[in-house]
C-alpha positions in Angstrom: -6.2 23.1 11.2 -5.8 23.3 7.6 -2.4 25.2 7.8 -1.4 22.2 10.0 -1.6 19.7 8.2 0.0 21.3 5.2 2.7 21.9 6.7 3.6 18.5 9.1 2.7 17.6 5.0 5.7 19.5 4.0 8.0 18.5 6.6 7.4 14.7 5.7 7.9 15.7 2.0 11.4 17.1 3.4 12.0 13.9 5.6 11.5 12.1 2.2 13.9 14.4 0.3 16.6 14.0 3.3 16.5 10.1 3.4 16.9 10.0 -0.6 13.7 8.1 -1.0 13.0 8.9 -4.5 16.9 7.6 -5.1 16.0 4.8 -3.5 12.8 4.9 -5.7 14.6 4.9 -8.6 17.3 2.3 -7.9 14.6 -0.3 -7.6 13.0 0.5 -10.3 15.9 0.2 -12.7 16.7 -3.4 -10.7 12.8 -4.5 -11.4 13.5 -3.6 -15.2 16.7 -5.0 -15.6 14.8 -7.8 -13.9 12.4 -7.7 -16.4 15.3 -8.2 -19.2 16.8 -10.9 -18.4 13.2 -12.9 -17.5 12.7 -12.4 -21.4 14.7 -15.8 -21.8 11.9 -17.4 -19.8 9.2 -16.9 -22.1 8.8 -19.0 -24.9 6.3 -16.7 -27.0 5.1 -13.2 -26.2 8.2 -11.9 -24.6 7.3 -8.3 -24.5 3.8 -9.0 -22.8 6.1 -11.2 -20.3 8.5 -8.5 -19.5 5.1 -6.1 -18.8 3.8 -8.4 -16.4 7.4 -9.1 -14.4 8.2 -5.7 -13.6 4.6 -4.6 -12.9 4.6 -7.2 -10.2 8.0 -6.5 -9.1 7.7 -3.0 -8.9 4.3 -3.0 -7.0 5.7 -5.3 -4.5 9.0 -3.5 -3.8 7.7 0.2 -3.6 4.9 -1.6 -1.0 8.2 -2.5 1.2 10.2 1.1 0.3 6.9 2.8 1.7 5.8 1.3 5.1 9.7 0.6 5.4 9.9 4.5 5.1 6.6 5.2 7.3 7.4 3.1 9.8 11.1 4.4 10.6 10.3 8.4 10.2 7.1 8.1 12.6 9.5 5.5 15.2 12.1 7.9 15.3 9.5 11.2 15.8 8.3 9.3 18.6 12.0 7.9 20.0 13.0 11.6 19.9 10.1 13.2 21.3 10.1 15.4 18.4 5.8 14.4 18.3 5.6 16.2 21.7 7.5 19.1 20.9 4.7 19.3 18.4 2.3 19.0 20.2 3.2 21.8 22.8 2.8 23.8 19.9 -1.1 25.2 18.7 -1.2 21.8 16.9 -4.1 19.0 17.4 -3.2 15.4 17.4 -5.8 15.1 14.7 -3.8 17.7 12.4 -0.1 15.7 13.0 -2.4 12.3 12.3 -3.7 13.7 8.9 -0.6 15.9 7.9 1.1 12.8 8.3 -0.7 10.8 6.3 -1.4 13.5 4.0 2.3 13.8 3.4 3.0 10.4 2.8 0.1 10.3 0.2 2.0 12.7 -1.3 5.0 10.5 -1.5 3.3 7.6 -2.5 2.0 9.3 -5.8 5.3 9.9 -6.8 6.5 6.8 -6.1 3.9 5.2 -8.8 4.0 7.8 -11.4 8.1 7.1 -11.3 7.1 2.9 -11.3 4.6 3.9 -14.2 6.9 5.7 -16.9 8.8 2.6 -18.0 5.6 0.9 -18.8 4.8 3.5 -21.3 7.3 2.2 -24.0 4.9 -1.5 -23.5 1.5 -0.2 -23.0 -1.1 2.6 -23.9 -1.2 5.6 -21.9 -5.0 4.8 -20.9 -3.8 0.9 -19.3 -0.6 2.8 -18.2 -2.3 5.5 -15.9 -5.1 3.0 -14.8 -2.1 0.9 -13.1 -0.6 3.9 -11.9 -3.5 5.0 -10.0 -4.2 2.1 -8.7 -0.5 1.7 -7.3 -0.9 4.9 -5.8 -4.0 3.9 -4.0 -2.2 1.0 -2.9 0.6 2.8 -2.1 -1.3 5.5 0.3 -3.6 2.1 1.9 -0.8 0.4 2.9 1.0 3.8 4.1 -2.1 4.6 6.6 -2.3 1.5 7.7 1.3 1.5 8.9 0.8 4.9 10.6 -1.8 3.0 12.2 0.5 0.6 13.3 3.2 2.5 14.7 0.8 4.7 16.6 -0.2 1.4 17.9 2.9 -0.4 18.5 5.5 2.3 18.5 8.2 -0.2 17.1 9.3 -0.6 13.9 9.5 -4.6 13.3 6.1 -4.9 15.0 4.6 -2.3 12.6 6.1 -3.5 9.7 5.2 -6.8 10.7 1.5 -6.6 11.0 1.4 -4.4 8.1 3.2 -6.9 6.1 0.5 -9.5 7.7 -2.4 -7.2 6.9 -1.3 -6.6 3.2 -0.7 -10.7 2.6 -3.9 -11.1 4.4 -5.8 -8.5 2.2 -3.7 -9.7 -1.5 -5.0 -13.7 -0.4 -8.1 -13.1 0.8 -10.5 -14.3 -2.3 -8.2 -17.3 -2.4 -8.8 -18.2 0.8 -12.5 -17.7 0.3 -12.9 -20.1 -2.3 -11.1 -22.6 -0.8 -13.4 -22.8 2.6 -15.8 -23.4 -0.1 -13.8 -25.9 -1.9 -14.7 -29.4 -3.6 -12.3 -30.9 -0.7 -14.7 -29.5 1.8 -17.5 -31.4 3.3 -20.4 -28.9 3.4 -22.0 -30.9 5.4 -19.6 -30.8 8.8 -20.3 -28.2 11.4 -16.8 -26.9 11.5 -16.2 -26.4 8.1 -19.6 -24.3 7.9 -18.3 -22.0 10.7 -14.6 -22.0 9.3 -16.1 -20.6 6.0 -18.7 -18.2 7.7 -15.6 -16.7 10.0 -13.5 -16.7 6.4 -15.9 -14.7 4.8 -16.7 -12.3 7.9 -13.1 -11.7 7.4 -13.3 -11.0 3.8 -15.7 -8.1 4.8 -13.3 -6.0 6.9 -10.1 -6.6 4.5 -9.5 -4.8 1.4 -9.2 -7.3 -1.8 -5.8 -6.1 -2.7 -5.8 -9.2 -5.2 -7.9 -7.0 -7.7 -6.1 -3.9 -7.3 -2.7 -3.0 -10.3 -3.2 -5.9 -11.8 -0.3 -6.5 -14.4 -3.0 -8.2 -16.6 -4.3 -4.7 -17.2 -1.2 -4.1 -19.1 -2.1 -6.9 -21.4 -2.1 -6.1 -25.7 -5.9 -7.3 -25.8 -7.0 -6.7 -21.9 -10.4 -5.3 -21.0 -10.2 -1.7 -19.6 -10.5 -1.9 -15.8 -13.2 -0.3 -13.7 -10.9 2.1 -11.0 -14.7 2.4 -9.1 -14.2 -0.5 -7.0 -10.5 -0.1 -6.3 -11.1 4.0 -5.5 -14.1 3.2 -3.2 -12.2 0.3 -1.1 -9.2 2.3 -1.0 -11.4 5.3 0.3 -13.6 3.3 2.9 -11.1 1.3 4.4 -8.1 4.6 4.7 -11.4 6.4 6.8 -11.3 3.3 8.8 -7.6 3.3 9.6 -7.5 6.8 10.0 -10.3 6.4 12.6 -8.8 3.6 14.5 -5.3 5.3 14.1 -6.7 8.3 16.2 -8.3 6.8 18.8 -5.3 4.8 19.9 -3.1 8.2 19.2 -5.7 10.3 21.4 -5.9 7.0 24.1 -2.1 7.3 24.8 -1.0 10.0 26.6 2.3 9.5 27.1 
């Protein structure tokens, strides 16, 4: 099984090669620091701490789209071409193509962020600098399982990039929309907005908070080292859960 998944791992790091995603990697990372730049005539004080925070955030949220963009279109078109059941007929589980799969586009995604995190080291320490780097890649690897999920699921690519999209807006808002169930505008006392907050927070338990994960304040002159427990643990409990959910439906169809 081992072998397996190594190498369905290597033949997604050769997809990657093929479709010039570490070009395309690279492109947007030069537009998210020229972006950067010019923002500089934005900021009235503090200029280099503002052109920090600008492309953290716009280089976290583009390599989120290059990524499920990327998973979502190689798994579609493994599937469209039947090239999954050629596997398959081969001494290959469906458990070994799942986690080769996702193995390889780990792989992928840790490139992605050590590439997003080398311009940061000419405006931060190394320490701050890999923290948000490791944090991007867990991101990164979340959001890539979860759109595996997805197109095992849905077997489309606008669908799965859809509900991924959904999912990751859900999971980046999700303390926001906590506190505002619970907000001064809210009677306490009314029925409804007692259960709207209970089904808010019963939410809140099966999403990621993606809100506190590469956070461009960590990049800060004076900011407070972050604690990578909490972000490493989520991003660990909640990939298990994808990956469990994303075999069952692949194992369910048999088509």
């Amino acid at each position: 099984m081992r072998y397996a998944v190594l190498s369905i791992a290597r033949f997604t790091l050769i997809e990657g090669v093929r479709t010039h995603i570490g070009a395309v990697t690279v492109g947007i990372l030069a537009l998210a620091v020229l972006a950067a730049e010019f923002s500089t005539g934005l900021a009235l004080t503090d200029s280099q701490s503002y052109r920090t925070g600008v492309y953290a955030a716009l280089s976290r949220l583009a390599l989120v789209f290059v990524a499920v963009l990327f998973v979502a279109s190689s798994v579609v078109r493994e599937l469209q071409d039947r090239m999954l059941d050629l596997t398959l007929s081969r001494p290959v589980s469906r458990t070994s193509w799942y986690l080769g799969r996702a193995f390889g586009f780990c792989i992928l995604a840790f490139g992605m962020a050590s590439l997003a995190a080398l311009p940061l080291l000419f405006s931060a320490t190394p320490y701050q600098t890999g923290c948000w780097a490791i944090s991007l890649f867990a991101e990164l690897c979340l959001l890539s399982i979860a759109c595996l999920t997805c197109v095992v699921t849905l077997r489309q690519v606008t669908l799965a990039v859809m509900v991924t999209g959904a999912f990751y807006l859900l999971a980046r808002s999700i303390d926001a929309v906590v506190l505002m169930s619970r907000g001064p505008t809210v009677d306490p006392t009314a029925l409804s907005s007692e259960v709207i907050a209970k089904g808010v927070e019963l939410i809140a338990l099966a999403v990621p908070a993606l809100d506190r994960f590469t956070n461009s304040a960590w990049l800060g002159v004076n900011a407070v080292p972050p604690d990578l427990s909490n972000v490493l643990l989520q991003s660990g409990i909640y990939a298990s859960l994808l990956i469990a959910i994303g075999l069952f439906d692949l194992y369910r169809v048999n088509d």
